[in-house]
Each structure stands twice: as C-alpha cells, then as structure tokens.
C-alpha positions as a LaTeX table, in Angstrom:
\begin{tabular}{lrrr}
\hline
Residue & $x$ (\AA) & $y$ (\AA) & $z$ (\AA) \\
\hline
Unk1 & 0.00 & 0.00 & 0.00 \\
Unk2 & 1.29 & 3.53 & $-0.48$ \\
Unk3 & 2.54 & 6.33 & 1.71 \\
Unk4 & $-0.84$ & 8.30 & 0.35 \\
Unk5 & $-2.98$ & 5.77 & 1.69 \\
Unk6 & $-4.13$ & 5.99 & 5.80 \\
Unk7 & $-4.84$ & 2.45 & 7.55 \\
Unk8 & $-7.51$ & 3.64 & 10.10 \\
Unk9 & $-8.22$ & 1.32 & 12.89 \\
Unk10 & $-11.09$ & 2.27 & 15.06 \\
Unk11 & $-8.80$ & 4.11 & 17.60 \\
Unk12 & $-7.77$ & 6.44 & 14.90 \\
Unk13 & $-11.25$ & 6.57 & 13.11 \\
Unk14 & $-12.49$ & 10.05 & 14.73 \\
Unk15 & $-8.97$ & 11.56 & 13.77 \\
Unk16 & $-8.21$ & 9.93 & 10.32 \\
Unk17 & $-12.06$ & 10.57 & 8.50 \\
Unk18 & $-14.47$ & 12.55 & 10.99 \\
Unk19 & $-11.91$ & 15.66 & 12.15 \\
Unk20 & $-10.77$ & 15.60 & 8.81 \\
Unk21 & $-11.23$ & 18.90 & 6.79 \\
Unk22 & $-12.37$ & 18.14 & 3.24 \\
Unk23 & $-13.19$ & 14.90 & 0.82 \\
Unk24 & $-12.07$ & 11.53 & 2.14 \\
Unk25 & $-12.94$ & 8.30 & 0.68 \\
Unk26 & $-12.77$ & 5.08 & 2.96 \\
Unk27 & $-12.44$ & 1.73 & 1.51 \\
Unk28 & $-13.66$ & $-0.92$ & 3.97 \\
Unk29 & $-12.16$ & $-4.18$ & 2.88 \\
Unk30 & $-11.07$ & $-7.52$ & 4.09 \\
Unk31 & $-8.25$ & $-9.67$ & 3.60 \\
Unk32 & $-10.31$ & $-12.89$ & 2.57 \\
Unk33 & $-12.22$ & $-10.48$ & $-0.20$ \\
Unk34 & $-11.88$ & $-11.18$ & $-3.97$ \\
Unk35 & $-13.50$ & $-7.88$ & $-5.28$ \\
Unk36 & $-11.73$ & $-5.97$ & $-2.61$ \\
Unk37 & $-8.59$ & $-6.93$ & $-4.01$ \\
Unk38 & $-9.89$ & $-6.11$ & $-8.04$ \\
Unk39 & $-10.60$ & $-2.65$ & $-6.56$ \\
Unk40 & $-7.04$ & $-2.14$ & $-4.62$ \\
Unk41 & $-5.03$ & $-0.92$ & $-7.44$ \\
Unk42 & $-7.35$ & 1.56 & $-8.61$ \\
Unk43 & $-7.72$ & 3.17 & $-5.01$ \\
Unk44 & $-4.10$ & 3.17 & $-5.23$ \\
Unk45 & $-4.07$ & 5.46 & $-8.34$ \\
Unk46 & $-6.67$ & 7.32 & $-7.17$ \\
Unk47 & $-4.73$ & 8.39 & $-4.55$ \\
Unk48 & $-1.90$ & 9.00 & $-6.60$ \\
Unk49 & $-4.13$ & 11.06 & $-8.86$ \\
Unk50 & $-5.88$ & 13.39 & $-6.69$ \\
Unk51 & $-2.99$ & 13.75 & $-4.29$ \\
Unk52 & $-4.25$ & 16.35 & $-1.29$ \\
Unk53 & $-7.86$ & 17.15 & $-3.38$ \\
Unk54 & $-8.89$ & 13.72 & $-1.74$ \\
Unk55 & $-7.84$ & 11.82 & 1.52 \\
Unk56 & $-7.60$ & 8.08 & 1.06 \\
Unk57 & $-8.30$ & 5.44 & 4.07 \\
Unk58 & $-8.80$ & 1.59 & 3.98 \\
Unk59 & $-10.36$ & 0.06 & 6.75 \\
Unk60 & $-9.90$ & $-3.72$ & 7.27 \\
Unk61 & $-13.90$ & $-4.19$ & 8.53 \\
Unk62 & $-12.84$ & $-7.95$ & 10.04 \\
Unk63 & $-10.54$ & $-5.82$ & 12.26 \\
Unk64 & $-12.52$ & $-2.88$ & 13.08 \\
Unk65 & $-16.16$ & $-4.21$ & 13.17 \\
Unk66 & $-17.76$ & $-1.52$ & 15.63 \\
Unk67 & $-17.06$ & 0.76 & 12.49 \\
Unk68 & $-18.11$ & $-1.22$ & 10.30 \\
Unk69 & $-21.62$ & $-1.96$ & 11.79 \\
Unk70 & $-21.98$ & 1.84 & 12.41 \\
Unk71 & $-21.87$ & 2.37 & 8.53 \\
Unk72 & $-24.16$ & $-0.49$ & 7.62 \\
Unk73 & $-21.70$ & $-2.25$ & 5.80 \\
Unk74 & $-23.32$ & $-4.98$ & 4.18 \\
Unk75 & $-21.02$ & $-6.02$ & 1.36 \\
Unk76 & $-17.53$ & $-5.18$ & 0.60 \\
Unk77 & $-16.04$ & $-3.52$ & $-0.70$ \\
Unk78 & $-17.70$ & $-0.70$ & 0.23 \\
Unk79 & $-16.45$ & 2.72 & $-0.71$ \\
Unk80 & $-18.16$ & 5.66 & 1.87 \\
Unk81 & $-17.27$ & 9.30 & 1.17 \\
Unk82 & $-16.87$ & 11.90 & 3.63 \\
Unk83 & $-16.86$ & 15.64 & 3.22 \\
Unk84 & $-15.74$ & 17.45 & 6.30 \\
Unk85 & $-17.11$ & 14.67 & 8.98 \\
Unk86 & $-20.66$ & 14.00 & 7.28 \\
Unk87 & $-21.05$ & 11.30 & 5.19 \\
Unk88 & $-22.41$ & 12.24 & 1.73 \\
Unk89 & $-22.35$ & 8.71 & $-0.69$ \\
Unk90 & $-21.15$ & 5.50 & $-0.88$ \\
Unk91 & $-20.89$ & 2.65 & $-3.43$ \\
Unk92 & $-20.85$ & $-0.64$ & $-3.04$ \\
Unk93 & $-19.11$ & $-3.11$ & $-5.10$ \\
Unk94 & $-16.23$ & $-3.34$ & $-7.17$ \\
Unk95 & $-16.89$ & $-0.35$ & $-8.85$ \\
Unk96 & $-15.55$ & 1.13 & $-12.18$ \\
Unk97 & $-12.63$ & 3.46 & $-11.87$ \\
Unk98 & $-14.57$ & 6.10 & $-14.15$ \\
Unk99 & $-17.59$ & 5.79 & $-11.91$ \\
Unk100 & $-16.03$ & 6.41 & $-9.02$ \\
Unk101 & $-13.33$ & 9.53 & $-10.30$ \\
Unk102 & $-16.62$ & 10.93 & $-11.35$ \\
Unk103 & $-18.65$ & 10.77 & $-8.38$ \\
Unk104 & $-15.00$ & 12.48 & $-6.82$ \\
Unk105 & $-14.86$ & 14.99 & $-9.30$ \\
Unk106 & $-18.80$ & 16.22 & $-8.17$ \\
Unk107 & $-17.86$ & 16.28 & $-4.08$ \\
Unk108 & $-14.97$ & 18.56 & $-5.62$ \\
Unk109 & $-16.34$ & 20.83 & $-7.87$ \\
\hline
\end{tabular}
C-alpha cells in the first residue's frame, strides 16, 4: 500500500475521516475479499491522482467491526465518502474506476 494511503483502525477513526477537513474516501475491505482486491489498485491510483484534493483510508472491517456496523456495511467492498465529517455517498461493489473519479470529481467541484 502507499505512503498516500491511511490504515484507520477504530482508535484512529475520529482523527483519520471525521476531524478531517475536506473529501475523504474510505475503503472498507477484508483480507479474505476477492473484489476488494480487483478494486485495490485503482484506489491506489486514485490516490496518486488526486494527491491532497482527496484523503484516502482503507479500513480492514474484520478488524474494526464496531465501524463497520456503524456504517451499515453490508457487502464489501464498500467505498463511503466523507466531506468534512458528514457522510455524503457510498458505493458498493467493485466499482468502475470512471464511476467512481466521477462521483470524486462532483464532491470537488
């Protein structure tokens, strides 16, 4: 994983996605996931891509799964955007990399 990706645990949920000021985009995964790993690489570049525009966190929801029942998370991956604390969308699946630059690009414009 790279240095632009934040491994939140929930100890460091509060300070890593709901204190932070702007777009973040959490990936909750698991280890034993197929589709989470087909989606890995392009949260990678996505991270690469929008550099400081968009904060990038992967939560392991076998790890942390008082976080992951707060969000509802049914399936994974699941991708949950934040804006400033709030959640605002989330997808669910192994989503297109298109589909999901462009639902970044509208929390950013």
């Amino acid at each position: 994983m790279s240095d632009s990706i934040v491994t939140s645990t929930t100890a460091s949920w509060d300070k890593d996605v709901i204190d932070h000021e702007g777009l973040v985009l959490v990936d909750f995964w698991a280890v034993w996931c197929g589709p989470c790993k087909m989606i890995a690489p392009t949260i990678e570049e996505l991270s690469k891509e929008y550099g400081e525009k968009l904060k990038v966190v992967k939560l392991n929801t076998d790890e942390n799964p008082d976080i992951a029942s707060k969000y509802k998370i049914m399936g994974i991956p699941t991708l949950i955007f934040f804006k400033n604390g709030e959640k605002v969308d989330q997808m669910v699946g192994a989503v297109p990399k298109p589909q999901i630059k462009s639902k970044i690009d509208s929390f950013l414009a």
